[in-house]
Each structure stands twice: as structure tokens, then as C-alpha cells.
N, C-alpha and C positions, 0 to 999 in steps of 0.2 A: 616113587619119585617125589621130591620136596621140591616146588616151585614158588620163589620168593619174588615179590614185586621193591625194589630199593629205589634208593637215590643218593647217587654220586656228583661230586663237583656239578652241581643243578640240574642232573641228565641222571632221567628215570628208564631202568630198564629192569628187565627181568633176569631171573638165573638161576641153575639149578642148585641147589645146595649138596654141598659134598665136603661133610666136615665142618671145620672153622672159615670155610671158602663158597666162595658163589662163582660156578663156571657160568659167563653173561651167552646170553641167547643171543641171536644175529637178531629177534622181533619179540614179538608177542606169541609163545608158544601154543597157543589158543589157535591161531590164525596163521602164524608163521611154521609151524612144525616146532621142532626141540634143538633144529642145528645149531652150535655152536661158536661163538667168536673165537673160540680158544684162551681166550682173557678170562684171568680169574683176582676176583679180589678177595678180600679178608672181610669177615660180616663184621669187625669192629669198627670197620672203615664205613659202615655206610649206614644210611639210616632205610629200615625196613618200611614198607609202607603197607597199608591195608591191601590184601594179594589179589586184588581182582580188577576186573580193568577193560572199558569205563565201565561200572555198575549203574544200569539204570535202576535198578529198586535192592532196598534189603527189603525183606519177608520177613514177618516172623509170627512163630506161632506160642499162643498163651496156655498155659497152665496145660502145661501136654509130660507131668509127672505126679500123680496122683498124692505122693506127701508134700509138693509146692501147692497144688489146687488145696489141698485142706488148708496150710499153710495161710493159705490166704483166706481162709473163711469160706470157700464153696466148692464145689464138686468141679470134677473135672468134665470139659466140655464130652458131648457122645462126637461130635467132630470137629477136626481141627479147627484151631480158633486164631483168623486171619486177624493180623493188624502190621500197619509199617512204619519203617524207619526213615527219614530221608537220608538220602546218600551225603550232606553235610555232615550228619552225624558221625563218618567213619574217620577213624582214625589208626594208626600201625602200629607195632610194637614197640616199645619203648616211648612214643609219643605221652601226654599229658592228658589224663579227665579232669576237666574244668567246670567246676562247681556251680552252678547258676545262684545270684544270688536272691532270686525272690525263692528258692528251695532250702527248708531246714533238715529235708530227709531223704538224701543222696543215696541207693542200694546200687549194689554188685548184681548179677546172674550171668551165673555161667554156661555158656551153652556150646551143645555142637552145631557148627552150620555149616550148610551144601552149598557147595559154587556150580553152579549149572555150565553145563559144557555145549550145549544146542537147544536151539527155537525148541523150545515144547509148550503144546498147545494139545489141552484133551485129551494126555496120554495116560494109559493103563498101568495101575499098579504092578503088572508085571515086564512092561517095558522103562519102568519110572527110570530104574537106574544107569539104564544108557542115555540118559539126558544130563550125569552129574562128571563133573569134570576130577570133582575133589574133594574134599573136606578140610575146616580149617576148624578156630576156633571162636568165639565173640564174644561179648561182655556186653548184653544187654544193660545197660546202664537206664536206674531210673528213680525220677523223682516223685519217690514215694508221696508226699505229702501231696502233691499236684495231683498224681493219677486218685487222691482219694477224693481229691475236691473235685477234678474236670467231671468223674464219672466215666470217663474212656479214656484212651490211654494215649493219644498224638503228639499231646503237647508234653508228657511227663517223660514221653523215652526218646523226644523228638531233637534235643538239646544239641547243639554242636559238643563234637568230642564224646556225644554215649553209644558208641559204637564202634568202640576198642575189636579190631579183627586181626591175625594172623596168628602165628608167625608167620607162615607161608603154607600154602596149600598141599596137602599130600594125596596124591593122585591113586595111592593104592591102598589107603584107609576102607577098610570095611566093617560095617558096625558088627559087632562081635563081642559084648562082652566089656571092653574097656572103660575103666573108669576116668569119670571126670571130676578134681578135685580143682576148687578156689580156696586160694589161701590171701590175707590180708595179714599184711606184716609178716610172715610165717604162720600166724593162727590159722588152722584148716578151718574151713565156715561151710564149704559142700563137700560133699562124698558119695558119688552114686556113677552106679554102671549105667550107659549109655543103652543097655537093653530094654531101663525101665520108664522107654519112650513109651507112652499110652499109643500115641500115634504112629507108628513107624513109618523111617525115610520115603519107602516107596506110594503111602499112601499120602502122606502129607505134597509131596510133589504132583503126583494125578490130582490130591482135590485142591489145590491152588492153580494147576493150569488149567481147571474147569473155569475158573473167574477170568484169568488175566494169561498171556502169551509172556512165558519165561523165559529169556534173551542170553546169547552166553556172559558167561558176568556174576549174571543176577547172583545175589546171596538168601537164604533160607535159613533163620534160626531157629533151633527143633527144639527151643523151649530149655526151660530150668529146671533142677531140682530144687529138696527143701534146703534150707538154710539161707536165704540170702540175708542180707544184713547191710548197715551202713556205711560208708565209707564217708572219712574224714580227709582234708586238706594235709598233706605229709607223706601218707602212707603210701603203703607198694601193693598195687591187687596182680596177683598170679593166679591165672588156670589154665590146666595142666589136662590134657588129654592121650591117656595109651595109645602111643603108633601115630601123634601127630606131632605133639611136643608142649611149650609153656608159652603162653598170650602174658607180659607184662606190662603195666603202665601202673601210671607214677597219679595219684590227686594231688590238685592243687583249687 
């Protein structure tokens, strides 16, 4: 099931995607059930929004694919490596990354991320995955040059707009195998199976709800591979994930 957050004539609803079409929810399928209004619109009609709802926190974790962590000059963490986003930061598909201008070194990362579907709090790697609602996609967006000056990384991925999420959540995504590809302009810039998470889903979930009480909502980014690279004012960044679909936004 593909579950898309929009907005219509100023009125934000949910809805399942079926085709070129969004059957609208009677609520929030999170809390309301799936029943349907029977109304359906056309996804050119509407503007998608980042699919989750409200989101108290993104999550995300660093250098959790072993040719990124060299990539960057150092070894990959022995355990997940907590840092966050603020919820300004998110934006939907088709939406705009907006450049900051005290940054001369703008990068893309592609990544998968988990929409938590219930309170989790201390749960086991083998219970992890009855806590996820879904899976979507996100664009860790960051300003290289800042995160090499701050020395941490808050302010450089903290940016309104670095935080490209959607299209919409697929509820029966299971990591498997599927590749994740970023392309800018068309040029392909990543290419890697979602297998070769260091960390995988269910532990990355148990050791972040050791720290903090994960809320339905909340989002989880499972890190990048190698390749990321710059993005400039003009261009179109696409990634593209098997079995969930293509995250697009436009720099400016």
C-alpha cells in the first residue's frame, strides 16, 4: 500500500495511491484506519507533501555504508551513529532545495528512511519491525563546507528545505535486495543495494529507542552510500528506490 500526504485547494489530506489517482482517506490512516471518502483525485492536481504527520523528529544515522564512511576519510562507526534533523528542514516531492547562502558546498544523499508506526521505547531487535509503519525515501541534504568547519554536523544538514522526503510511504516495502540510485540531471551519482546497510533496520531502531521514545511519525534515515556529490542552483536531484518509487526536487 502507497500512502501519500497532499494538498489540495489549501486542505491537507491523506490518500492511497492507485495509479495516476489518490483514493482520499476519511483521516489520518495512522490513527483513523484506511476507510475511504470514495473521492479521488489526479496526483497532477495536487501538491505532494513530505508523508508523515506531525513528525516530531527525523533521525538519522551517519556513515552506516562502508564505501560512504571511506568516502569520507574514516571507518565506519562499530554502532549506529545518532544525529538529527529538525522537522523545518522537511520538505515533499516536487517542492524546492534552497541553497543557503553563506554555503559554497551544497551535496545530495540518498537514503532509505523508516516512518515509525507506534511508541517505541527499548525495543528488541527482533521486535524492531512492528514498530515501522513504512518506508519512504529522503535526501539528506548537506552543506559540505559547514559540516567540515562546525566539526558536527547540526547546523550543515540543519538548513530549511534539506530534507526532501516522499513520495509517499509504502507500507509493504521490505529491505530485500533493492537498489538505491541518485541521479542529478540524469547523471547517475549513487548506486547501491539497500542490503549494504552496515547497520541494519531492526537494529538501528532498538539502539535509537535506547536514547529517545520514537513517536508514530517520527522518521529514521538509514544513512547513504558512496557517491554523493554537489548540487547546483537549476538542476533536478532524483532517487529512486525498488518497490517504493522516485523522490524529485528541483535547486534553486
Amino acid at each position: 500500500m502507497r500512502i501519500a500526504k497532499f494538498s489540495i485547494a489549501g486542505e491537507v489530506r491523506f490518500g492511497l495511491v492507485d495509479g495516476p489517482e489518490l483514493v482520499v482517506f476519511k483521516g489520518h490512516p495512522l490513527f483513523s484506519g484506511y476507510e475511504t471518502t470514495g473521492e479521488r483525485v489526479s496526483l497532477k492536481d495536487v501538491q505532494l507533501l513530505p508523508p508523515t504527520l506531525p513528525t516530531s523528529k527525523v533521525v538519522c544515522i551517519g556513515k552506516n555504508y562502508a564505501d560512504h564512511a571511506a568516502e569520507m576519510g574514516g571507518e565506519a562507526p562499530k554502532e549506529p551513529l545518532i544525529f538529527l534533523k529538525p522537522t523545518t528542514s522537511l520538505i515533499g516531492n516536487g517542492e524546492t532545495i534552497v541553497l543557503p547562502a553563506i554555503s559554497e558546498r551544497v551535496d545530495h544523499e540518498g537514503e532509505l528512511a523508516i516512518v515509525i508506526g507506534d511508541v517505541a521505547k527499548n525495543v528488541s531487535e527482533a521486535d524492531a519491525l512492528d514498530f515501522v509503519w513504512g518506508f519512504t525515501i529522503a535526501n539528506d541534504v548537506t552543506a559540505r563546507d559547514i559540516q567540515d568547519r562546525d566539526g558536527q554536523w547540526t547546523r550543515a544538514k540543519g538548513f530549511d528545505t534539506f530534507c526532501p522526503l516522499g513520495p509517499w510511504i509504502e507500507t509493504e516495502f521490505e529491505v530485500d535486495g533493492q537498489t538505491l540510485e541518485t541521479r542529478v540531471d540524469g547523471e547517475l551519482r549513487q548506486h547501491a543495494s539497500v542490503d549494504l546497510l552496515i547497520h541494519k533496520v531492526p537494529r538501528i531502531i532498538a539502539h535509537v529507542s535506547e536514547a529517545m521514545t520514537l513517536l508514530p511519525g517520527d522518521v529514521i534515515l538509514t544513512g547513504t552510500p558512496a557517491g554523493i556529490g554537489r548540487i547546483e542552483s537549476g538542476q533536478v536531484v532524483e532517487i529512486s528506490i525498488e518497490g517504493i518509487g522516485t523522490l524529485t526536487n528541483t535547486v534553486a
